[in-house]
BALOKE-770297 format. One record per atom (N, C-alpha, C): x, y negated, z negated; residue in one letter. Coordinates in steps of 0.001 Angstrom, whole numbers, plus 500000, padded with zeros to 6 digits. Example, Ala and Ser with C-alpha at 12.3 -4.5 7.8 and 13.67 -1.06 7.14 Angstrom:
<atoms>
513190505690492200a;512300504500492200a;513200503300492200a;512850502250492920s;513670501060492860s;512900499970492130s;
</atoms>
This chain:
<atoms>
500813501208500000x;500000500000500000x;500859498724500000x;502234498578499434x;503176497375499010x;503526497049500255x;503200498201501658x;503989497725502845x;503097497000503657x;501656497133503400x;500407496635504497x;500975495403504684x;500437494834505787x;500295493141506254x;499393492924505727x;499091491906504602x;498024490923504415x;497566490427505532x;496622490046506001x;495664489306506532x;494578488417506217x;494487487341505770x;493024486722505596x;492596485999506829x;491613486740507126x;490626485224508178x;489992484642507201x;489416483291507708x;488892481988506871x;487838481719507503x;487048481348507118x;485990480631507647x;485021480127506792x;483873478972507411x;482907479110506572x;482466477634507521x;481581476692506397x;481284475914506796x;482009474731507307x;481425473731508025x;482469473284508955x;482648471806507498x;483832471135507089x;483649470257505936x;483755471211504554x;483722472479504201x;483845473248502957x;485150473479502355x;486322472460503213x;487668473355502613x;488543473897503869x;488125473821504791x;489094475157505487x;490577474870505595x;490368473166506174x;492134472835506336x;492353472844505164x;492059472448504088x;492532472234502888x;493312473837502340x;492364474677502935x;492793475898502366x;493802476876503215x;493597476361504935x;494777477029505295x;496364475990505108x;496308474723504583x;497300473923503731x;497725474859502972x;497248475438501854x;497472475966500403x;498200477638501286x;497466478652501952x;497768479749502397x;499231479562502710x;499861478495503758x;501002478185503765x;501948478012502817x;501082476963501776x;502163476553501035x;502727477865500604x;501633478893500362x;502130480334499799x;502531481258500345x;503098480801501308x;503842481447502279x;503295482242503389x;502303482343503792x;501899482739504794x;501925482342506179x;502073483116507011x;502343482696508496x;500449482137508843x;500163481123509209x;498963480420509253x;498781479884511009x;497268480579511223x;496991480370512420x;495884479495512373x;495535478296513093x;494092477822512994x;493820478045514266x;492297477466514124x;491313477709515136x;491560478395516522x;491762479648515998x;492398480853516915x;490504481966517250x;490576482466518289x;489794482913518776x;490334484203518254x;488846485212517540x;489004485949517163x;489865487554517720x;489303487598518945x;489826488563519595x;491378488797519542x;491721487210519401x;493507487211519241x;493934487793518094x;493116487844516991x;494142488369516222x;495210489676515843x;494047490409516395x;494963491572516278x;496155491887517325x;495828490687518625x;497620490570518973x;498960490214518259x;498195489163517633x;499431488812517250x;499826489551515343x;499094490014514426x;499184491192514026x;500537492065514761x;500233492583516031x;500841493847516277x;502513492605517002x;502099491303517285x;503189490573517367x;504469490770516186x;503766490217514742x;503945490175513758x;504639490824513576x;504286492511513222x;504666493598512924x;506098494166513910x;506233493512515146x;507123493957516050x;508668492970515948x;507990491938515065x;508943490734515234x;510293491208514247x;511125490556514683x;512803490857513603x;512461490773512382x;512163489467512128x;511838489455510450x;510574489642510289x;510432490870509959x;508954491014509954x;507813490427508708x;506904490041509512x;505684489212508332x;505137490014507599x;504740489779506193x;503717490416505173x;502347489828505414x;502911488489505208x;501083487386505314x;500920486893505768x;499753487033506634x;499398486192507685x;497946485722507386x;497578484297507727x;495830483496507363x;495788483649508964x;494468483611509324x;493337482716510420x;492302482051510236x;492363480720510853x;491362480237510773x;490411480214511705x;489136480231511819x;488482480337512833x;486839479841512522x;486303479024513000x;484950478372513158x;484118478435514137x;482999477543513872x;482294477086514818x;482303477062515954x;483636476039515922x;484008475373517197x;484432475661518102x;484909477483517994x;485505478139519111x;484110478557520261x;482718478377519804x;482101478687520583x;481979480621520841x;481435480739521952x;481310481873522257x;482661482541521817x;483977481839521254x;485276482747521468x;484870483377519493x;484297482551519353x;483841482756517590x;482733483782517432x;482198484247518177x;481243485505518282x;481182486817518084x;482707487360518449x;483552488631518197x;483629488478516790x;483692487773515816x;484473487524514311x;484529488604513750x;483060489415513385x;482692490631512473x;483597491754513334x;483022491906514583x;483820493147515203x;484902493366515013x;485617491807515396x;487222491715515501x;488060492247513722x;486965492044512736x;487543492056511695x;487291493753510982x;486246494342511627x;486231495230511529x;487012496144512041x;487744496069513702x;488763496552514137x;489939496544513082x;489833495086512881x;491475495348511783x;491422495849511051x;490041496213509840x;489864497204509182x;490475498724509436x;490188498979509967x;490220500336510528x;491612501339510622x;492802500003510519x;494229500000510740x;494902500119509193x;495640501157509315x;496141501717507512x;496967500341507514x;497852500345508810x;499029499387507879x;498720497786508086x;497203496825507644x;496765496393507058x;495537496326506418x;495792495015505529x;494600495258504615x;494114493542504895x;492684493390504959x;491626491693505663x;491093492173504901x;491268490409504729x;489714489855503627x;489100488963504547x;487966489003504697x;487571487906505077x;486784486964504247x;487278485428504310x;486983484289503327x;485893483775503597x;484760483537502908x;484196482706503640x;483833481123502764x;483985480093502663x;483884478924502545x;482826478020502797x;482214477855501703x;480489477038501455x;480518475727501027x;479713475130500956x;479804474152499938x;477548473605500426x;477255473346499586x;475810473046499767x;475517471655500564x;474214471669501220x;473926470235501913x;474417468951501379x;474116468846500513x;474478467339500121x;475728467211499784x;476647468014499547x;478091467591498912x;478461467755500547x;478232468642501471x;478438468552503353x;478426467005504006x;477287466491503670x;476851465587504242x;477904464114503636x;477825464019502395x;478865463724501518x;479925463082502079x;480680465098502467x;482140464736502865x;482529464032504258x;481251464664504985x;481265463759506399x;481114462482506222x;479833462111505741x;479745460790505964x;481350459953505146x;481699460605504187x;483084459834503884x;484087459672504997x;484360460780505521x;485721461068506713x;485026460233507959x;483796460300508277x;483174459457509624x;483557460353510914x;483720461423510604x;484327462632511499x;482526463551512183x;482320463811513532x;481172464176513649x;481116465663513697x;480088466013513115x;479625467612513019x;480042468394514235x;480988469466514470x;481084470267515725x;479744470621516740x;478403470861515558x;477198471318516372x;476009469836516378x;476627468570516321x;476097467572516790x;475735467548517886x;474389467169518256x;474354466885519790x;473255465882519595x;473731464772519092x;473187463649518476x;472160463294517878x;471620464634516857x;470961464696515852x;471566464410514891x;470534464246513423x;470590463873512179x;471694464774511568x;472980464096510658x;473526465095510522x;473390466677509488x;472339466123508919x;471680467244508328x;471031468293508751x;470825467953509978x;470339469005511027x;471259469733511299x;472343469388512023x;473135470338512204x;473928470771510920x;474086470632509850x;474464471217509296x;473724472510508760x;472234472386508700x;471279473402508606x;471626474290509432x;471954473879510975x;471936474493512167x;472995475485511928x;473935475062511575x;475550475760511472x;475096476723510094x;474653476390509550x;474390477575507941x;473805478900508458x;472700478196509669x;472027479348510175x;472526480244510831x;473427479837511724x;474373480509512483x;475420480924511855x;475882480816510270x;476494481406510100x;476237482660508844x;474900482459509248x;474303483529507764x;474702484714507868x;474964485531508953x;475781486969509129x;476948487084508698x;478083486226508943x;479087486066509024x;479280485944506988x;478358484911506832x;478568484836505120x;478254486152504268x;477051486829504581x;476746488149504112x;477697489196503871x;478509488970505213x;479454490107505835x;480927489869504854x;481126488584504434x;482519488372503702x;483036488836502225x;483972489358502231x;484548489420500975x;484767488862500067x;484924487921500123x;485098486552499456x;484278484701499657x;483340485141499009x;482632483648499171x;483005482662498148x;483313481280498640x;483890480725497557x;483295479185497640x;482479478911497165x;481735477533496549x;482635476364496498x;482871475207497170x;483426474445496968x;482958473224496629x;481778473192496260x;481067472304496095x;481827471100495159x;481503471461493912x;482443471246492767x;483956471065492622x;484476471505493826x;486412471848493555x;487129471001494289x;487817470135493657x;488627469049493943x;489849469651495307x;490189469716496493x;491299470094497076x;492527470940496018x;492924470160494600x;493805471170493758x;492976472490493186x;491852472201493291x;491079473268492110x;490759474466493183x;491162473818494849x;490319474668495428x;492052475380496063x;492943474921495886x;494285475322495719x;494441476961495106x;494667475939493823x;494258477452492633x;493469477923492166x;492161477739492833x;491530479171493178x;491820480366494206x;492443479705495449x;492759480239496070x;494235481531495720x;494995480667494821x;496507481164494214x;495596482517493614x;495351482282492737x;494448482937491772x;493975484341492378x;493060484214493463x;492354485323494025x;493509486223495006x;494292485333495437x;495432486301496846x;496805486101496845x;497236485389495697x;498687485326495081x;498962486590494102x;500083487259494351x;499873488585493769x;500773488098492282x;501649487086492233x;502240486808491112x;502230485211491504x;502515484264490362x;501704483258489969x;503159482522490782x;503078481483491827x;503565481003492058x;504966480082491584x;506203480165491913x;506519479143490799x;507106478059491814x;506766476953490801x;507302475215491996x;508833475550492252x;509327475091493637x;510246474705494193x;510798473489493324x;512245473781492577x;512754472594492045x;513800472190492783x;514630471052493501x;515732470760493784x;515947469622492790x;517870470514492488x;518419469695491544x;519615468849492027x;520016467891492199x;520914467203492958x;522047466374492072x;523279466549492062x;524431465802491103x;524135465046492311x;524394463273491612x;525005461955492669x;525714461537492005x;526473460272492693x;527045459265492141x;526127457757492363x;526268457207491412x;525494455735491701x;526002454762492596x;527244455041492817x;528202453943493638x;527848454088495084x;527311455984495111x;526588456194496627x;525262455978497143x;524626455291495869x;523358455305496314x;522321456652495797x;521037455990494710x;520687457167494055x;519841457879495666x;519548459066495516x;518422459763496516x;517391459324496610x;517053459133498015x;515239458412497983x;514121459221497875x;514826460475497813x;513622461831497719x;513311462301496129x;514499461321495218x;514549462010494355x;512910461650493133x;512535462372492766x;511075461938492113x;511275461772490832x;512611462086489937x;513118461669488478x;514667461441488856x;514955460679487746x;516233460546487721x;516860460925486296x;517809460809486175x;518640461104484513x;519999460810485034x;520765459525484031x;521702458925484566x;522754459297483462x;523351459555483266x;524691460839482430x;525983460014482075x;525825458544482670x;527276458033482643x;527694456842481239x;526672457453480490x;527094457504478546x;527781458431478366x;527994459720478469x;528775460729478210x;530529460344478835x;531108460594477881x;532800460659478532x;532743461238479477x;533841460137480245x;534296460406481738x;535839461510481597x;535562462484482643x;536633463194482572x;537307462501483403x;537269461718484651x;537604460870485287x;539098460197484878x;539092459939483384x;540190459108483124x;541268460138482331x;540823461467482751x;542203462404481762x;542637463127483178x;543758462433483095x;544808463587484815x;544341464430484637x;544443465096484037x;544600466731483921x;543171467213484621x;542001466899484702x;540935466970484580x;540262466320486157x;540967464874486434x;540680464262487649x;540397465002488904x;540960465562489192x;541082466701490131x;539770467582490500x;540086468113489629x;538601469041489575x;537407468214489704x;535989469006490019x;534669468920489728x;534198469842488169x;532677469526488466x;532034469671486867x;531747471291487025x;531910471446488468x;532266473164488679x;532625473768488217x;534166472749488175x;534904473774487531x;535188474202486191x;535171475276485678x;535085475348484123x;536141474493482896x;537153473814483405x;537676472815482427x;536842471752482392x;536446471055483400x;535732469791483484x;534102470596482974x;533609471280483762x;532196471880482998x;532790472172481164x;533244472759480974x;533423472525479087x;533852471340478606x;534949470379479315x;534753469363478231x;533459468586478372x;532732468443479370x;531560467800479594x;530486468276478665x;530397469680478423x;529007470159477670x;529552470299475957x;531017470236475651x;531745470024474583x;531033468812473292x;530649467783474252x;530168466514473090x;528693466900472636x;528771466375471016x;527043466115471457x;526357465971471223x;526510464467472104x;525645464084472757x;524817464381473947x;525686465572474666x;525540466197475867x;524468467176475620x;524908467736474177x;523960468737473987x;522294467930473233x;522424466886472478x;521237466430472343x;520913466177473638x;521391465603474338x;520581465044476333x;519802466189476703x;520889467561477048x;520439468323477664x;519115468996476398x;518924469003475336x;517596469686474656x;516755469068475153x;516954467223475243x;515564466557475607x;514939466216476834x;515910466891477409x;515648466752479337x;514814468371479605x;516035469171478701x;514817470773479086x;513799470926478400x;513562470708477388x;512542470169476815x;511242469699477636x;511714468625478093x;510395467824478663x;510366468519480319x;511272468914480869x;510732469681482101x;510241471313481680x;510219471597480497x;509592472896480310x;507944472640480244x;508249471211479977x;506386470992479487x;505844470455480987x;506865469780481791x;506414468667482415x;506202469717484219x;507281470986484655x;506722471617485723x;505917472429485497x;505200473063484456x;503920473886484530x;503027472700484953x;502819471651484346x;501998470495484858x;501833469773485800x;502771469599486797x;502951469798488085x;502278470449489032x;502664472013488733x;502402473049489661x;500474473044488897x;500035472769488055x;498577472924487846x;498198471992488655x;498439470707488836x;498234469462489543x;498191469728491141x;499050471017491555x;499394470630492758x;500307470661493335x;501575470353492340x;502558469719493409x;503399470460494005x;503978470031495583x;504510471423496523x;505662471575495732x;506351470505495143x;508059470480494892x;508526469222494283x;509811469619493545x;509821468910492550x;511971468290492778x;512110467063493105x;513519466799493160x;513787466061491962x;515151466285491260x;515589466218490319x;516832465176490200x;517242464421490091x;518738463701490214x;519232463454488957x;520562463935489117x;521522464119488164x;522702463146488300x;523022461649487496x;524050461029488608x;524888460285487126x;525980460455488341x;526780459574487152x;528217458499488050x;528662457613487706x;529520456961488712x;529870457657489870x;530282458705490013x;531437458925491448x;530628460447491613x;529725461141491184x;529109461929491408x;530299463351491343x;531735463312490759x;531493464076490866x;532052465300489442x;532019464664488306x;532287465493487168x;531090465861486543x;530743464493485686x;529577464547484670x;528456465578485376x;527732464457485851x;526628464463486923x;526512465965487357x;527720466545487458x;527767468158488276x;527344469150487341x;528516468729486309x;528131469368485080x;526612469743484318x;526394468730484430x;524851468761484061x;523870469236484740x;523772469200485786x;523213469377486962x;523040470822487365x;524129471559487178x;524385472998486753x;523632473314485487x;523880472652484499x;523539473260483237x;521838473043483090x;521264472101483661x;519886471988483753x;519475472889484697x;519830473228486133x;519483474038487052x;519650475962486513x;520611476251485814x;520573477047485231x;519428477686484483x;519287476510483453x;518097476612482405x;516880476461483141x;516389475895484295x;514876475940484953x;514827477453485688x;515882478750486076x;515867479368487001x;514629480427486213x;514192480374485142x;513271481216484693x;511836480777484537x;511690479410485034x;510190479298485285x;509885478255486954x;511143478039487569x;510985477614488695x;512171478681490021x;511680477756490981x;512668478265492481x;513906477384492310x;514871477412492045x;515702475883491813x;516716476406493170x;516686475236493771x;517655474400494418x;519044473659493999x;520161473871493632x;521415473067493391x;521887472755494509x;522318471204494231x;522949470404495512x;523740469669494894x;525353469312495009x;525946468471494246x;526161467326495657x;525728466601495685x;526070465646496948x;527389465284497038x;527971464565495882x;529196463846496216x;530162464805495577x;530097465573495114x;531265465864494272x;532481466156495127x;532413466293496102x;533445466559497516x;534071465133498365x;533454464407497907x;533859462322498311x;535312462197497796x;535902461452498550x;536922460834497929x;536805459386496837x;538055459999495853x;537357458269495170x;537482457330495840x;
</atoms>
């Protein structure tokens, strides 16, 4: 069973979530197809499966709007059924008249089955046409109520087999180079003694284990580093509930390349058990 291809097709109402949710399928790594005509899928499935690096998860999206190409859906999904080495869900995605009407009239975007009726009409119209299709799904999921994050992790929740963890990048700089514009916190290190001014030491980076020990040696280094891991132990679970794809970190200190490294390591270390971490020392390779 650990070897099947996932598969989810998506669907549902037109305004219920769908981009929002083949957004999220990605973020979780899935290879993501939209508004693909059903019949295709099981090409590219057997694409999938043939390719070098071969795929586990793959989404489709598919609506309304494909017209007659959207008609096959049940069959097509029943074919894939049928196949040991995967396993389809099919999604289907609701949300009731008035929160529909709602989201349109906010976006100013027109109904696919408009044909310059009321837009409540066609949205009736489209429910109707898709009452087989909803019966037939594995997964119906109400969005009435669910904010784009809520409708995130619900999604994590139901087809994430282990709980996601945020992407952290951790980055040593120097300030003299200019902090990172990507960076979304900073922590500036250049209170701590400079190894900078002992020869012996100049040479090296915070890599290396003379300059990494006298750096984590003071401490003050060690009060910094409790109250920095500290508050990112509390602060990326809260994040990743919120939403967020990823998280950059900057670590800087004059010339980017003792302190700053040092630390930078020693914080990236300590996140590798509840995040993805990224280490990047930018400058530590600059000349002074």
């Amino acid at each position: 069973m650990t070897n099947r291809l996932q598969a989810i097709v998506l669907t549902g109402m037109s305004g219920a979530g769908k981009s929002t949710a083949m957004q999220a399928f990605e973020d979780f790594g899935f290879f993501c197809v939209d508004n693909l005509p059903p019949a295709l899928m099981p090409r590219l499935i057997d694409m999938a499966e043939h390719a070098s690096g071969k795929l586990s998860k793959m989404a489709f999206g598919c609506d309304l709007r494909g017209g007659e190409l959207f008609e096959p859906l049940l069959m097509t999904v029943q074919e894939i059924r049928e196949r040991k080495d995967v396993a389809v869900t099919l999604v289907f995605l609701d949300a009731d008249d008035a929160t529909l009407v709602r989201r349109y009239k906010a976006s100013r975007r027109r109904h696919p089955l408009s044909m310059g009726g009321r837009l409540l009409e066609s949205i009736q119209a489209e429910r109707q046409k898709l009452a087989g299709v909803r019966q037939a799904a594995d997964v119906v999921i109400d969005t009435s109520n669910l904010s784009a994050n809520q409708l995130k992790q619900e999604l994590s929740r139901r087809f994430v087999e282990h709980a996601m963890r945020l992407p952290v990048h951790v980055v040593s700089f120097g300030f003299k180079f200019g902090v990172p514009l990507d960076a979304d916190m900073v922590f500036d290190v250049r209170f701590l003694p400079n190894p900078h001014y002992l020869d012996h030491l100049r040479p090296y980076t915070g890599e290396d284990e003379p300059v990494y020990n006298y750096v984590m040696q003071w401490p003050q280094t060690q009060a910094f580093l409790q109250k920095v891991e500290d508050m990112l132990d509390f602060l990326i679970p809260e994040f990743q509930r919120e939403g967020k794809s990823h998280l950059v970190i900057g670590v800087g200190c004059t010339g980017g390349k003792h302190r700053s490294v040092a630390v930078a390591k020693h914080i990236a270390e300590h996140l590798r058990d509840i995040a993805v971490v990224d280490l990047t020392h930018r400058d530590s390779r600059r000349e002074d």
